[in-house]
N, C-alpha and C positions, 0 to 999 in steps of 0.2 A: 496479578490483579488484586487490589485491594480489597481488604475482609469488608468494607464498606459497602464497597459495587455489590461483590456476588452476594452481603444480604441483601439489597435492594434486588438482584435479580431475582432470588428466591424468592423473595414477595409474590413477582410475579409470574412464577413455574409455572402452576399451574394452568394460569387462564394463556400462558403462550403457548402450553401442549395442545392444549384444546384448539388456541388460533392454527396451529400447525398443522393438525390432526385433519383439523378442516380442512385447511386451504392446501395441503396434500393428498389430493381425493385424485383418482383416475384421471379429471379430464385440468389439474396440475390446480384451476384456479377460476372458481366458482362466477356464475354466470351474475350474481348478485354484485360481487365485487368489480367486475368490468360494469357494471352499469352506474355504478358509485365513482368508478375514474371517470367515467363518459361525460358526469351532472358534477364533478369535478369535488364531490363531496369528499368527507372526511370523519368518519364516527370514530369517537374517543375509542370506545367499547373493541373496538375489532381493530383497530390499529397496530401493526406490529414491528417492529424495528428489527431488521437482520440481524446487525450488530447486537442488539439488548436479548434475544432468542436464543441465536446460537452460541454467544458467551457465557449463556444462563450453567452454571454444575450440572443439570437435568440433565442435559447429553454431554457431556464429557464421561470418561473412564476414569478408575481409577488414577492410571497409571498418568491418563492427562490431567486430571487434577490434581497429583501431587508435582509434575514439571511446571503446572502455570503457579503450583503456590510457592515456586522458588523464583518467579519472575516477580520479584519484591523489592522494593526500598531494604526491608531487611538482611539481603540476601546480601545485594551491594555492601550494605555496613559490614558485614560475619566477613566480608573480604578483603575490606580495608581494614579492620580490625587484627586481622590474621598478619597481614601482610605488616602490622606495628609490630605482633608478638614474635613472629616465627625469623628464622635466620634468613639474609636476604637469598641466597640461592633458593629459596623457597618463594619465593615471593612472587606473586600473579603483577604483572603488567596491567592494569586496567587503561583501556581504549573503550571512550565517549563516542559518540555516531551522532548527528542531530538529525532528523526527518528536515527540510525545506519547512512544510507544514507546521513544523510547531514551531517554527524563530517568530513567527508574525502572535504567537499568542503570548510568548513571552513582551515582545515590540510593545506589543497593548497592555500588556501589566506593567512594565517598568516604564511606558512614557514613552519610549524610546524609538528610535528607527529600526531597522532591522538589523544592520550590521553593527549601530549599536549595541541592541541585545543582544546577540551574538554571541558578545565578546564578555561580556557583563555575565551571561550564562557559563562560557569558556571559564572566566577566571574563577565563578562558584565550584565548577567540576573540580580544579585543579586543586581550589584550597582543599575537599575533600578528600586528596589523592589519587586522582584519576591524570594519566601521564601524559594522555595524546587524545585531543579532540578534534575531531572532523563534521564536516558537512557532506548527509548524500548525495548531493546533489551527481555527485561524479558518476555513483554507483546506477543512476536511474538513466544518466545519458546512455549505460553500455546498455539498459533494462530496452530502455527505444528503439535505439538502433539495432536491436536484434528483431523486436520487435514488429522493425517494419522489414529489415530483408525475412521473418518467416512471413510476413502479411505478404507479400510478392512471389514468394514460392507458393503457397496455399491459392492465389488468386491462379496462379498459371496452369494450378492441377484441377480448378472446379470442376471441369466436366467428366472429370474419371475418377474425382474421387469425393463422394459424401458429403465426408468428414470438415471438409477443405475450408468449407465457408457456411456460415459464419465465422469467423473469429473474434471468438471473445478475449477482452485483455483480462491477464491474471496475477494484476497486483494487489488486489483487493481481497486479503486470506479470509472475510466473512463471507462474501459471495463462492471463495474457491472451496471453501467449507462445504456449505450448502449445496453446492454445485456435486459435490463428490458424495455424502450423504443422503442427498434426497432425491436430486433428476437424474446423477447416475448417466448411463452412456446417451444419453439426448443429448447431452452439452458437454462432458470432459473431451469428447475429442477435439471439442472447434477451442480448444481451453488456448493459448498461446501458451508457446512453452518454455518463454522465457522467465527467466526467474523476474522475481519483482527487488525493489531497489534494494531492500532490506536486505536480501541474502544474498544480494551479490557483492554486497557492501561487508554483509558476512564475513565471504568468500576472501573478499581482497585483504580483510581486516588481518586474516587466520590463515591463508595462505601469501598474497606480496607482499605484504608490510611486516609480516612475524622474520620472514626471508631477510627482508630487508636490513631488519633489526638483528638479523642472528638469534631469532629467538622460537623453540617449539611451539606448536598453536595453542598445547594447553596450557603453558606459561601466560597466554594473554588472556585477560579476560574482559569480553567485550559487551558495553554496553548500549544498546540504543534506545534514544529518546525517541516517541512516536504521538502523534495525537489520538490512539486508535487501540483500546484494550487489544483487538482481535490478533495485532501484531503479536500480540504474547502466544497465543495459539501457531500461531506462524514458525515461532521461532521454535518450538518443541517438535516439528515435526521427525519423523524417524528420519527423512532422507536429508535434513540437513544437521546431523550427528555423523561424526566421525568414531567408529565404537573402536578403529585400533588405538586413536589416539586419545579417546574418553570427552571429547570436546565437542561443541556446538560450532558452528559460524554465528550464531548471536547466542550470548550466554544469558541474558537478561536484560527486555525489555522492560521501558517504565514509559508511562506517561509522562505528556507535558504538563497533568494535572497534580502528578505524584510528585515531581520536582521541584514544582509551585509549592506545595506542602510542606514538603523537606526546607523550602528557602524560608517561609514562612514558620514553621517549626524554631527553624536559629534564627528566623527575627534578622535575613539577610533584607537588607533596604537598599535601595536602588544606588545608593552613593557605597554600599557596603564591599563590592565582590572588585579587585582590579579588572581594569578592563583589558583581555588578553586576546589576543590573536589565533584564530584559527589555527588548526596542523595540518599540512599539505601529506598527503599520502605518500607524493612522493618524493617527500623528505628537502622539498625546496625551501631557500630562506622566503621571508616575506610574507605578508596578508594575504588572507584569500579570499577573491574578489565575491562575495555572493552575490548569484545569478539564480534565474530561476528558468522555467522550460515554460514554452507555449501552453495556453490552455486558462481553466478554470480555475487551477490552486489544487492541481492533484496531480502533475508532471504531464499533465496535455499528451499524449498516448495518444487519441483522437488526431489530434491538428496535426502530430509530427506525421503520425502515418499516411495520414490524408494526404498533406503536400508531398509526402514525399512520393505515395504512389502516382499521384496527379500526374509529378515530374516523371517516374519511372517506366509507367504503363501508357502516357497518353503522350509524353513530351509538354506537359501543362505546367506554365507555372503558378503557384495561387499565393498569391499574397497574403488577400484578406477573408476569412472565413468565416461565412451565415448562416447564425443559428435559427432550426426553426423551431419553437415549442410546438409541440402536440399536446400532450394533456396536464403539463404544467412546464415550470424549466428544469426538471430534473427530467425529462424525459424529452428530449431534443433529436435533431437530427438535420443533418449534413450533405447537401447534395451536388456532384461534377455534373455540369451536365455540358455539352458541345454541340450545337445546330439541333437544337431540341431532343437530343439523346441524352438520356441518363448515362453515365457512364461510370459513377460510384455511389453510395446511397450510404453511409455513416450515421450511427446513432449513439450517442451518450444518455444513461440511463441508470439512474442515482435512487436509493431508497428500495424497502421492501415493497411495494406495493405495487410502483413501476416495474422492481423486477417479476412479480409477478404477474403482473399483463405481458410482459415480454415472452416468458414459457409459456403462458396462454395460446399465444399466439404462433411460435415456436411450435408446439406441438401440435397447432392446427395447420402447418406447414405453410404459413402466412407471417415470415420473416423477410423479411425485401432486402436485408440490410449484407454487406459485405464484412465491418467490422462493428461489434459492438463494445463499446467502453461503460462496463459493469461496477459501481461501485456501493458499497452497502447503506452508506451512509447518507442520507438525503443532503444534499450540498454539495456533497463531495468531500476531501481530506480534512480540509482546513474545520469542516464541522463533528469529526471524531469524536466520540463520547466522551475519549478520554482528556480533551480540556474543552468545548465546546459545551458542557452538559451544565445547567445555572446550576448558582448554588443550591436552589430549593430540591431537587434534581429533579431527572426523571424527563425534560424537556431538556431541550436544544437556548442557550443564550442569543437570538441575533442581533439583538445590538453588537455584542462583541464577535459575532462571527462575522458582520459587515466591518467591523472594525480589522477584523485579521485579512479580509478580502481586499481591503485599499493597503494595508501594509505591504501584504503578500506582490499585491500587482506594479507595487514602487521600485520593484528588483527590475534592474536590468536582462532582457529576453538574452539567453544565449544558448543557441544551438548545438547539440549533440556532436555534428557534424563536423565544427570548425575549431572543437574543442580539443589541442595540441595532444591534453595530458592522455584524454581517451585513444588516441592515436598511439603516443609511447606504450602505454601499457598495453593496446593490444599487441602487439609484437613486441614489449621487452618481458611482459609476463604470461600472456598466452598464447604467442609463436606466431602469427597472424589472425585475421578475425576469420578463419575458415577452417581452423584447424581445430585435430580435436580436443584440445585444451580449452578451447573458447565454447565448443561443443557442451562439455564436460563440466565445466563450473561456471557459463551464464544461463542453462536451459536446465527443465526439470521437468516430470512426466506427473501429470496428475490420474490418480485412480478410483473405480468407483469403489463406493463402498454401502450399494444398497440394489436392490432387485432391479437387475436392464430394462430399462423400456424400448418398447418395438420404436422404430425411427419414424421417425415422421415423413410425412407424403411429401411430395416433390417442393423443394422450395422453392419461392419463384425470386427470382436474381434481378 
């Protein structure tokens, strides 16, 4: 995280312990505030951003703020810098990652289309010495389709077990944050337990492709681009450290705002970086086709599960899927219904405020919903703090985040499903998708880390 942000969050520590302090009172989220979403308002004063809170130093640890002060532009340089001085057997591999999410905000700075930024980004990494660059997209396909075979297991146990449904998605590390620190066993159980694209992308980086290469995981060092500071926090977690072998699955996230900085710093111009081609994970010649996944501009979690249970649990195919706003478009929701029967009840649910009506509600056991898709950021991915934020800061730009939403929606849709490479590597690197290799490094267990709350009364389904 940049010395920039967190004094800008320090600015606002204080009055966001207070907002928190508040709006974490016994009954999660004050009767004042649902009558403010109801009359659809919006007081500057009491406004609070997930991401801008829990990113804040205030609640960090030590030991967490000195891992996120090595998630730096600097840290990168001290490694490519190393890597000039020291003898090549010493020498770190560095592996680029791009989030989907932030190719559309580069697309709008350099003019460009998507794949031609891309490639335009690709060749800046590479002039820096960065050796292999990918796109995650690969790593969010296995993130879904896990995603929806636990959403079909969880749907088939509802009536024996609690925990089962809701499920909430957990790729969102501001929300998974907050969820583990402050509501505690109300929501970690319905958490899904698939990892999110990040660390599974991690995972392939530091485990198939170091294989692949012949090379130990802590010889590589791996970096991903994200539009989203919270990703830094993500990637420190303890369960995704390997302490035999002293390594991370992401060694160092950076923004698509801290990149922008860095090109801008050297005065890189759009005619300046070759244009290079993506690197295939799994080591094929040729371009890689960027694609994006159903949804909003956040890997659509929502829509894939949706269809896919539709087709799974009812024999339904669904094509085309109807949003409905509730109390603005960050707080939507999705409904199967068959000869007047409700039959799935889906909600997407974006921003602090909405998620705070949602545990409102939640813990008055007035959740109707089967999956929800949580994410911190009002908008969703593509409006991340970390390039989304104007330059004055402190707000959200949307002229440029309507602008990264028509770049982003220009990618051609491709499915999880029919995507070969996900296929090979479930069975050439984790023995089929049921075994416990696939088990093992695409799922992860979240835990609380604050006083239980008693469960809430019967949910209605």
């Amino acid at each position: 995280m940049s010395e920039v942000n967190i004094a800008k969050r320090k600015e606002k520590c204080e009055n966001c312990t207070k907002q928190c302090n508040k709006k974490q009172g016994d009954d999660g989220a004050n009767s004042h505030q649902e009558s403010d979403e109801v009359n659809g308002q919006v007081h500057e004063g009491s406004q609070l951003l997930l991401s801008a809170c829990l990113s804040c130093d205030g609640c960090l640890t030590e030991e967490e703020s000195l891992k996120i002060s090595q998630q730096s532009l600097q840290e990168v340089e001290r490694v490519l810098a190393l890597n000039k001085k020291c003898d090549v057997s010493k020498h770190k591999v560095l592996v680029a990652s791009i989030c989907p999410q932030s190719l559309p905000f580069f697309a709008v700075k350099f003019g460009l289309d998507v794949t031609e930024a891309a490639h335009k980004l690709c060749g800046f990494l590479k002039s820096l010495g960065v050796q292999y660059v990918f796109d995650t997209t690969l790593a969010a396909g296995f993130s879904i389709l896990e995603s929806q075979k636990e959403f079909i297991q969880r749907y088939r146990r509802r009536h024996h077990d609690t925990h089962a449904m809701p499920m909430f998605t957990s790729s969102c590390p501001g929300w998974i944050r907050y969820s583990e620190r402050v509501l505690g066993s109300l929501v970690t159980p319905h958490i899904c337990t698939a990892r999110s694209p990040q660390q599974i992308m991690g995972c392939l980086v530091k485990d198939y492709f170091s294989k692949q290469q012949k090379l130990s995981p802590e010889k590589v060092y791996h970096v991903l681009v994200a539009p989203c500071f919270d990703k830094k926090l993500e990637a420190v977690r303890e369960e995704f450290y390997n302490s035999l072998l002293e390594t991370r699955d992401v060694d160092c996230v950076l923004t698509s705002g801290e990149i922008y900085c860095l090109m801008e710093q050297r005065k890189v111009s759009v005619e300046g970086p070759d244009s290079v081609p993506l690197d295939h994970v799994l080591g094929e010649a040729g371009d890689v086709a960027l694609v994006r996944h159903e949804g909003r501009g956040s890997e659509g979690f929502l829509e894939h599960i949706f269809k896919h249970a539709a087709k799974e649990l009812f024999g339904l195919d669904v094509h085309e899927i109807t949003y409905k706003n509730l109390r603005n478009r960050d707080f939507q929701e999705v409904t199967l219904e068959r000869d007047g029967e409700t039959l799935l009840q889906f909600a997407a649910v974006y921003g602090f405020r909405n998620i705070q009506t949602l545990v409102h509600r939640m813990r008055k056991g007035r959740v109707p919903y089967q999956l929800v898709e949580v994410l911190s950021c009002p908008g969703g991915c593509l409006s991340g703090r970390g390039q989304a934020e104007s330059e004055a800061g402190g707000r959200v730009d949307k002229a440029l985040v309507q602008q990264m939403e028509e770049a982003y929606s220009s990618l051609p849709v491709r499915l999880p499903e029919v995507n070969p490479a996900l296929h090979t590597l479930y069975q050439d690197w984790l023995q089929g998708q049921d075994s416990s290799q696939a088990s093992a490094l695409l799922h992860t267990q979240y835990r609380n880390q604050t006083q239980s709350h008693t469960q809430p009364p019967h949910m209605q389904w």
